[in-house]
C-alpha positions as CSV (number, residue, x, y, z in Angstrom):
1,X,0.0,0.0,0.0
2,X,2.9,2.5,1.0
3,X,4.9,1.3,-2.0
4,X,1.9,2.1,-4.1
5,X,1.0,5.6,-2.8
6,X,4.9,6.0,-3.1
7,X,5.1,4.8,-6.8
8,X,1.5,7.3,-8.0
9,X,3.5,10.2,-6.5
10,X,6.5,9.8,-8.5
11,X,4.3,8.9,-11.4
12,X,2.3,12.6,-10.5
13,X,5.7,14.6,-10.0
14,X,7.1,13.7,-13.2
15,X,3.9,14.1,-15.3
16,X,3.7,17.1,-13.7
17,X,7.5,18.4,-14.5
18,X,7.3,17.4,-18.2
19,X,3.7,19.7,-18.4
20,X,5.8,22.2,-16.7
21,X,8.6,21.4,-19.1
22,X,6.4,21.6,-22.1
23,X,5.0,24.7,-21.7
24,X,7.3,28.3,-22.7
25,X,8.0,30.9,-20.0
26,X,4.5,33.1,-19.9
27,X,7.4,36.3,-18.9
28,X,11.1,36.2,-19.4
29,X,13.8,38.7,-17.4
30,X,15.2,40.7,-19.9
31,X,18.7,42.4,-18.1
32,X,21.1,44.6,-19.5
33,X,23.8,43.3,-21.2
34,X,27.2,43.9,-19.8
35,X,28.2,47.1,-21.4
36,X,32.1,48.5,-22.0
37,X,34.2,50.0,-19.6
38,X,36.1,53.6,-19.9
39,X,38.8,52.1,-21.6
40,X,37.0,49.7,-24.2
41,X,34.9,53.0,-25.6
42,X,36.0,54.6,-28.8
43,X,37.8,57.8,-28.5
44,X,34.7,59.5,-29.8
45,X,32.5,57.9,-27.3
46,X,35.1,59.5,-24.5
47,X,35.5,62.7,-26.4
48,X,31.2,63.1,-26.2
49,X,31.4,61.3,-22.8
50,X,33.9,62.7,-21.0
51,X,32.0,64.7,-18.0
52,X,30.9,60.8,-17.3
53,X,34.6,59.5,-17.2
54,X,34.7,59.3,-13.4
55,X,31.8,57.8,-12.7
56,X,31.6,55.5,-16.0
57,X,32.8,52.3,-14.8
58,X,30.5,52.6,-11.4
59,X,27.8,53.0,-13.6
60,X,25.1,50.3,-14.0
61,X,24.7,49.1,-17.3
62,X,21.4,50.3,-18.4
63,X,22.8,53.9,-17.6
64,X,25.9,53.1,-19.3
65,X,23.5,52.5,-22.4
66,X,21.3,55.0,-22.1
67,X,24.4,57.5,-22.7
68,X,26.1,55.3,-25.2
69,X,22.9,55.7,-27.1
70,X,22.9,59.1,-26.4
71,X,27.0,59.6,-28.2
72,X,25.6,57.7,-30.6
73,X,23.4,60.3,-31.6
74,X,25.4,63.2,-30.3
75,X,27.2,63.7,-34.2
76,X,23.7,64.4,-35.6
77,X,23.1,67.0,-33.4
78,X,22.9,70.4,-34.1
79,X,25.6,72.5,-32.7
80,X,23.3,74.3,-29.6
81,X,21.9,70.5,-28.7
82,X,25.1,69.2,-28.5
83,X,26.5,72.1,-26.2
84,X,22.8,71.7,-23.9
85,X,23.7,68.2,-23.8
86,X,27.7,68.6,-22.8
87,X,25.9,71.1,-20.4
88,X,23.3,68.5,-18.9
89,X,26.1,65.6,-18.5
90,X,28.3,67.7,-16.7
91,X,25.7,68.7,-14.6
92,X,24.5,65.5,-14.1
93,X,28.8,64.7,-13.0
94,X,28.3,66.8,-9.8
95,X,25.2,65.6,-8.9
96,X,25.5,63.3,-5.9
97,X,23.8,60.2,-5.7
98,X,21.1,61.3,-4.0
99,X,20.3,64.4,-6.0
100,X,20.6,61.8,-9.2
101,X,18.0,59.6,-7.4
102,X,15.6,62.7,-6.8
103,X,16.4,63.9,-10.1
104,X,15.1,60.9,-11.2
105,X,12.1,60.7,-9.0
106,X,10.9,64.2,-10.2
107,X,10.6,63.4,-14.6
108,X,9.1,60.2,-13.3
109,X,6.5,62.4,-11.2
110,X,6.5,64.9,-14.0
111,X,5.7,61.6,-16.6
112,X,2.5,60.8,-15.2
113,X,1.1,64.1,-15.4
114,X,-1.6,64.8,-17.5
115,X,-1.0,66.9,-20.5
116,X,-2.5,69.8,-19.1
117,X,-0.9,70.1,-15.9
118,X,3.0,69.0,-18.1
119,X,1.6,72.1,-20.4
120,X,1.4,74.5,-17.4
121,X,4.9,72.8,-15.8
122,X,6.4,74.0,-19.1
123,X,4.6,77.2,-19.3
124,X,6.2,78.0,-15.9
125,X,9.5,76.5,-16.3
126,X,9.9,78.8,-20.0
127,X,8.9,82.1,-17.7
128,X,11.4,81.3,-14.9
129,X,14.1,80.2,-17.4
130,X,13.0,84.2,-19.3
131,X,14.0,85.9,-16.3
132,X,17.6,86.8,-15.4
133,X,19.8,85.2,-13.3
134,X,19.5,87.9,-10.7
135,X,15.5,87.5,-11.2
136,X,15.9,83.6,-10.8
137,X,18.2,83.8,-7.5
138,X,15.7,86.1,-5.7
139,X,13.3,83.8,-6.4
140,X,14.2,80.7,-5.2
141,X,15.5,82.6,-2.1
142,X,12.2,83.8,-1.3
143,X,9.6,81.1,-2.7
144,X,7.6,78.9,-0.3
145,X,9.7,75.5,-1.7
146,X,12.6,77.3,-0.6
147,X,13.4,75.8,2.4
148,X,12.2,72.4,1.0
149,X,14.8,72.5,-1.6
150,X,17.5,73.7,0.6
151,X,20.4,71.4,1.5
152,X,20.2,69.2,4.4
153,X,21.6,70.4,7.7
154,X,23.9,68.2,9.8
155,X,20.7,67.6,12.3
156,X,18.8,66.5,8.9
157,X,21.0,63.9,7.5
158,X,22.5,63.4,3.8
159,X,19.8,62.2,1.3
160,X,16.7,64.3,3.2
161,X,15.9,67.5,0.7
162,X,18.8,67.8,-1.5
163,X,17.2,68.9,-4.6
164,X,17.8,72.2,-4.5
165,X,21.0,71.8,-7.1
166,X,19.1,69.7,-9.4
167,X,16.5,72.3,-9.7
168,X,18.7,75.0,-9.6
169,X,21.7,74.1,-11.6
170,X,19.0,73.5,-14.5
171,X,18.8,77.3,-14.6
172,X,22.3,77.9,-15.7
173,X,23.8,79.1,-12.2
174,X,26.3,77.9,-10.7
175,X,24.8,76.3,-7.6
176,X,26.8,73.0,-7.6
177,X,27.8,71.2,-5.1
178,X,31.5,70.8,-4.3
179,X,33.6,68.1,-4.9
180,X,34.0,67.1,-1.0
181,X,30.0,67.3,-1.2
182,X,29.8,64.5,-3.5
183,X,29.6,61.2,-2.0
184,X,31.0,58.7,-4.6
185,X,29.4,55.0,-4.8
């Protein structure tokens, strides 16, 4: 009786593994292929890539492709895009971690807006980007987010509120953090 009970449930686990077997994966991981290091890229990729150079080979590798794709296109630019996008990667350089990750957070907030409210984002963005540097610093000073955006105090901790470069440096100042404010991963 034991031998039998035994002998169905081998019978049912292995019918059971070749209808498993049978049957193609409903979903497949898909991951990023390994991409190259500093030193495998062409000298054109580090020419367009170079504001990236310390931080390339820290990078994971869907970023790393993400800006390959990006000096892929970079030849076909014209001559203003290319300097906005030199301008954006070296930005993007000082940027510590945690200003990336916000950075980050924010398009993907600003992504699932509705078109209106991404129309009146823009409008905004266009009439604070019109005004002059002098214009924009006042501003921020003295807006309601200020203090929000501001960089954490030492009672605060690192990685509470530090968006106030990536906002900021988007404007064309010169609000970036030092190099002993970067924290390097």
């Amino acid at each position: 009786m034991v031998k039998r009970r035994l002998l169905r449930g081998i019978i049912l686990c292995f019918s059971l593994t070749a209808v498993v077997a049978a049957e193609p994966p409903t979903s497949a991981i898909i991951g990023t292929p390994p991409q190259p290091s500093w030193p495998q890229l062409s000298t054109q990729q580090k020419d367009i890539l170079a504001p990236l150079a310390e931080d390339w080979d820290g990078m994971e590798n869907i970023r790393k492709k993400k800006w390959l794709g990006i000096a892929d296109r970079y030849p076909n630019m014209k001559p203003d895009e290319q300097q906005r996008m030199q301008y954006r990667m070296r930005e993007w350089a000082n940027l510590t971690p945690v200003q990336r990750a916000k950075a980050r957070s924010t398009y993907k907030d600003f992504n699932q807006l509705p078109p209106e409210q991404k129309q009146v984002v823009r409008q905004k963005w266009d009439a604070f980007t019109n005004l002059s540097p002098e214009q924009q610093r006042r501003l921020r000073e003295n807006s309601k987010s200020s203090k929000l955006l501001a960089p954490p105090t030492e009672s605060q901790g690192a990685g509470v509120n530090s968006s106030a470069t990536t906002l900021t440096s988007t404007a064309g100042t010169s609000d970036q953090p030092t190099s002993t404010e970067k924290t390097k991963h």
